[in-house]
C-alpha positions as CSV (number, residue, x, y, z in Angstrom):
1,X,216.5,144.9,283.0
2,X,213.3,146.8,284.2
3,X,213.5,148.2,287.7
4,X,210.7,145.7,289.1
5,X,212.3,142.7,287.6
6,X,215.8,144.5,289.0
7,X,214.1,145.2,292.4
8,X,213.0,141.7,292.8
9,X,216.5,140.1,291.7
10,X,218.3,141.9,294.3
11,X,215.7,140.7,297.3
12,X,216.2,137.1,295.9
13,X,220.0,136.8,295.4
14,X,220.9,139.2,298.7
15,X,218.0,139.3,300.8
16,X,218.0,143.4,300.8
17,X,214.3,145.4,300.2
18,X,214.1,148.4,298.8
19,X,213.8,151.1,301.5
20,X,212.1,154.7,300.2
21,X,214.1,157.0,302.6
22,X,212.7,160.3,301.3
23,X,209.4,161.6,301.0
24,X,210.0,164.0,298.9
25,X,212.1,161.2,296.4
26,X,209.3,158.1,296.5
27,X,211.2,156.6,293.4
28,X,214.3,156.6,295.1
29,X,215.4,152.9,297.1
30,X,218.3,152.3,298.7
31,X,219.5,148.7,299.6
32,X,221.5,147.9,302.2
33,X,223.4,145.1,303.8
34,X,222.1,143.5,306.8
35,X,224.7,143.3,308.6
36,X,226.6,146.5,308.5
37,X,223.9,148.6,307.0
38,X,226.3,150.2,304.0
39,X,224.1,151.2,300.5
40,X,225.2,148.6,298.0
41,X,222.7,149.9,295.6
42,X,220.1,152.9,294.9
43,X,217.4,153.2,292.2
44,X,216.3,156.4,291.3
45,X,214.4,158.0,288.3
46,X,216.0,160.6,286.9
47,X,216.3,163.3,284.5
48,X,218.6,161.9,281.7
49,X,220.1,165.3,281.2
50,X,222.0,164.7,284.5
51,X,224.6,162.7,282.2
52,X,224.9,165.9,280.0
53,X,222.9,164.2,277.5
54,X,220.2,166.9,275.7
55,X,216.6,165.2,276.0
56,X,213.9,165.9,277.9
57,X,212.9,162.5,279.7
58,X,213.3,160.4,282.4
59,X,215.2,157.3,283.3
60,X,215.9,154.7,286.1
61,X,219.3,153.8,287.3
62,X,220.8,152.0,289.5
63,X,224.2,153.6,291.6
64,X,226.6,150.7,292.3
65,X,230.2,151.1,294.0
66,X,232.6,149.7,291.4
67,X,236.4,148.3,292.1
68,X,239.4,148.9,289.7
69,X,238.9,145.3,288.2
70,X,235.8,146.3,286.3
71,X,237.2,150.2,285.9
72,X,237.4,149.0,282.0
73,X,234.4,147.7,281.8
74,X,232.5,150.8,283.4
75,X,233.9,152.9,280.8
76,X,233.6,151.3,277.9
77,X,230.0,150.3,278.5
78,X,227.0,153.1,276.9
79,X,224.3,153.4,279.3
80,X,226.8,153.4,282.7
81,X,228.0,156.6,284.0
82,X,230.0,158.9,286.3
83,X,227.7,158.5,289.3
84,X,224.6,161.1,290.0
85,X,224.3,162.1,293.6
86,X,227.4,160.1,294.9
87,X,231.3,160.0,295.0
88,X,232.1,160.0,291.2
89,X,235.7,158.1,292.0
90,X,234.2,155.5,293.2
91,X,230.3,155.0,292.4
92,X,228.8,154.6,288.8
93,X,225.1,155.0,287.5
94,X,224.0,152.8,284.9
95,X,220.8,152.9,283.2
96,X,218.2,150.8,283.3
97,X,216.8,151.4,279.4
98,X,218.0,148.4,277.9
99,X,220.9,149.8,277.2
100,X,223.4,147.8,279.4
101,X,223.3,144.2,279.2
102,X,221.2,142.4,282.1
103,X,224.3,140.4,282.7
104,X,226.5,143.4,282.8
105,X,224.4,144.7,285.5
106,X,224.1,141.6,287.6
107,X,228.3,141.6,287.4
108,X,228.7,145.2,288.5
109,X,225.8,144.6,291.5
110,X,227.8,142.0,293.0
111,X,231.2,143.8,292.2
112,X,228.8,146.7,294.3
113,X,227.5,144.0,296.9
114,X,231.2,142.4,297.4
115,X,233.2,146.3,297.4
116,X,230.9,147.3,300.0
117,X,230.4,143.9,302.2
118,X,234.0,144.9,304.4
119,X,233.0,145.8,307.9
C-alpha cells in the first residue's frame, strides 16, 4: 500500500489526519485518537539501513503497537520490523514497499487502533 493511498484509508475508517509535528521531520505524521489523544500510528520515510539492512535508500513505514495475538504474525512477516524510534517490546515498523500484504497492514492498524483505544 503507498503511503497516500495508506494516509487516506486511515482518515476514512478512523476519522484521524495526519499531523506533521516536526519541522525539522515534514515526512513524519502521527495519528491520533480523538478521544484520548494516544499515537496509534506514525509514517515516516526512512533510511532502510535502520533495519540493519546494507542499501543506500529510503523507505516509508508505518509504526503500529502490536498485541501478543499477532506476535507470530509480526515476525514471520518480511517487510515488518523491530520498531524505529519507539518501544521495540511493544511497537513494530512495517514497510510500506509492497512488501507486506495491504491486508496484513490494515490487520495490524486496527490491532494498533484497538491496543491503544484503552483510556
Amino acid at each position: 500500500m503507498k503511503r497516500t493511498e495508506l494516509e487516506a484509508f486511515i482518515f476514512e475508517k478512523y476519522g484521524a489526519e495526519a499531523e506533521h509535528l516536526w519541522a525539522k521531520y515534514p515526512s513524519y505524521a502521527v495519528f491520533r485518537h480523538s478521544h484520548n489523544r494516544k499515537w496509534f500510528a506514525v509514517i515516516m520515510r526512512i533510511p532502510i539501513s535502520k533495519f540493519g539492512i546494507l542499501e543506500n535508500r529510503e523507505i516509508n513505514v508505518i509504526n503500529l503497537k502490536f498485541t501478543d495475538e499477532v506476535m507470530d504474525i509480526v515476525w514471520q512477516e518480511n517487510g515488518i520490523f523491530p520498531a524505529y524510534h519507539m518501544n521495540k517490546n511493544h511497537w513494530i515498523s512495517v514497510a510500506l514497499d509492497g512488501s507486506v500484504s495491504d491486508e496484513t497492514i490494515e490487520m495490524l492498524l486496527d490491532v494498533s487502533f484497538n491496543a491503544t483505544c484503552k483510556k
